[in-house]
N, C-alpha and C positions, 0 to 999 in steps of 0.2 A: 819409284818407291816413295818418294818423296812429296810427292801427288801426292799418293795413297793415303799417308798415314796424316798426310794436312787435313784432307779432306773424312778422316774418320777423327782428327779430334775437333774439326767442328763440328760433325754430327755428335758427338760425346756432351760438348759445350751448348749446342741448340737444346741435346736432350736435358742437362741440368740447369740453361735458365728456365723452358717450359717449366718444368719440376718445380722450381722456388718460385717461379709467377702462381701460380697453380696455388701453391699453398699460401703466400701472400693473399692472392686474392679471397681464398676460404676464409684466412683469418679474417678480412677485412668484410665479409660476410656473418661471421660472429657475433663480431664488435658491434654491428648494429640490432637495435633494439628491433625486435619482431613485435607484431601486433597480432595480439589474439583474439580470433573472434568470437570466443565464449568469455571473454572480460568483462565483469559488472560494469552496468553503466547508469546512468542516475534518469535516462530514457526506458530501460526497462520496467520501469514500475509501472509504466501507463498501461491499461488492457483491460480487458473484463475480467471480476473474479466471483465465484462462489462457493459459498459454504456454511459453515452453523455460523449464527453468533448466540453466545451464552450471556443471558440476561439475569440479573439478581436483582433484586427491589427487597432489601430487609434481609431476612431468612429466606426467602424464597427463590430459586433458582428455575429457569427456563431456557427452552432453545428455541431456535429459528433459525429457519431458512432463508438469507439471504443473497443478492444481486447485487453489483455495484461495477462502477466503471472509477480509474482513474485516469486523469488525462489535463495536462498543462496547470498540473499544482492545485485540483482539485477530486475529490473524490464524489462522485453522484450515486445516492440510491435512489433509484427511478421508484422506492416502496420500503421507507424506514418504517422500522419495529417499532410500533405505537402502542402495543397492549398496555405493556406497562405505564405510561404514560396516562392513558384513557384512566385507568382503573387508578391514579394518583387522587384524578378531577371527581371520577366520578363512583362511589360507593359501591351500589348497587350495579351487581355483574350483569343483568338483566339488560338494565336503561346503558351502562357501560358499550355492551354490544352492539346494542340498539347504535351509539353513537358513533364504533368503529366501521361499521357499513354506513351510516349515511357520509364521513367523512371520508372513506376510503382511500385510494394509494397517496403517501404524503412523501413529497419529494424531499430533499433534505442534498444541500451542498457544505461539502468539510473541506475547507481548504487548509494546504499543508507547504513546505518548503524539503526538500533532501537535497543529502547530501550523502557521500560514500564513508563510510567511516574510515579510520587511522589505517586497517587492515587492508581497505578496498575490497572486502569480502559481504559486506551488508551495505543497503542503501537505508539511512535513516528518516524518517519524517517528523517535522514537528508541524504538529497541528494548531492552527486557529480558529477555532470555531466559533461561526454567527450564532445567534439565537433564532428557534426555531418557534415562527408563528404560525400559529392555522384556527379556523374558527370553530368551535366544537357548540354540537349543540347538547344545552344543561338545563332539566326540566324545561325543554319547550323551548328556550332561549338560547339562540347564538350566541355563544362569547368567545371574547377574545384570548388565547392559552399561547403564553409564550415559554419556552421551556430553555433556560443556560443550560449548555454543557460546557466541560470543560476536559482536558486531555490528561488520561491518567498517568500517562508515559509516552515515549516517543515511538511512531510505528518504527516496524523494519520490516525490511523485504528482502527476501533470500533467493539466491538461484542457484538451485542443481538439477535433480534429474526433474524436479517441478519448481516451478516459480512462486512463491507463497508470501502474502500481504501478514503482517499480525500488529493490531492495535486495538486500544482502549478508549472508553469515554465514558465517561460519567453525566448523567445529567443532577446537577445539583440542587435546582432550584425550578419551582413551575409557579406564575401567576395567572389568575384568573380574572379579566379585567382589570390589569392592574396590584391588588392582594394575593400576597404569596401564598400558597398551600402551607395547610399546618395544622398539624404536625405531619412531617416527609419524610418518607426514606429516599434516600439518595440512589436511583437507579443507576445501575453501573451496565456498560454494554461492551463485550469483550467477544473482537474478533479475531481469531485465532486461526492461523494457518488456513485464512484462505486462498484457495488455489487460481491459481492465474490461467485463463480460459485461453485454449491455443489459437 
């Protein structure tokens, strides 16, 4: 009898340390940090994206269509919006057009720096922007058109059920050979929830 009931309070005793290992171990399963893999990461903003961008020049607002890649702290449009631009240099809508097809797709690199914000729920960029040269031609003559921009605020890039870029830029200043346009309006170029290309 003495058997018996040795050998059922170690069965009693195996079944209540299993029991407490069991739960120690889950705790100790808790405790550690899990890794999610739908977490912003400051890698996600590279990709291709498209969509409008809304152009003002004055009183005057416009959209367009476009394309752009970002990738290793740069943004590439393989075809920045030049209307506005052209028709800064050039008066007459006519010889203007005339000048957007001879100079046609103008590439255009924006480089930028991010980082995750306080929340870790948006990736922010701040942008640096080069000046953009290209040679237009103006009554008959190539010249030289350098156009500053400058960054109206800092991008951000959101991820949910779409992934979406939204940034600003101003072009403030255009020279022609050197002399500045003038009197300018300051073309503002404002891309908005564009969507990141799967």
């Amino acid at each position: 009898m003495k058997k018996f009931v040795s050998f059922k309070a170690l069965s009693v005793l195996f079944i209540l340390l299993s029991f407490t290992f069991s739960i120690i171990s889950c705790r100790d399963d808790d405790d550690k940090p899990k890794t999610n893999p739908d977490a912003l990461k400051i890698e996600d903003v590279n990709g291709d994206y498209t969509g409008k961008a809304v152009i003002s020049k004055g009183t005057v607002n416009g959209e367009t269509n476009v394309i752009f890649s970002a990738q290793k702290n740069i943004i590439n449009f393989t075809e920045f919006p030049m209307k506005e631009i052209i028709a800064s240099v050039i008066s007459d809508p006519v010889k203007a057009g005339q000048a957007l097809t001879a100079i046609g797709k103008v590439k255009y690199e924006l480089n930028y720096t991010s980082a995750l914000n306080k929340e870790k729920k948006e990736v922010e960029l701040a942008f640096s922007p080069k000046e953009l040269t290209l040679q237009v031609p103006i009554e008959g003559v190539s010249k030289k058109v350098v156009v500053t921009f400058v960054p109206a605020k800092k991008g951000v890039f959101t991820k949910g059920k779409t992934q979406n870029l939204n940034f600003e830029l101003e072009a403030t200043k255009i020279t022609v050979e050197g002399t500045a346009v003038n009197p300018y309006d300051k073309i503002k170029y404002n891309f908005p929830m564009l969507k990141k290309l799967p």
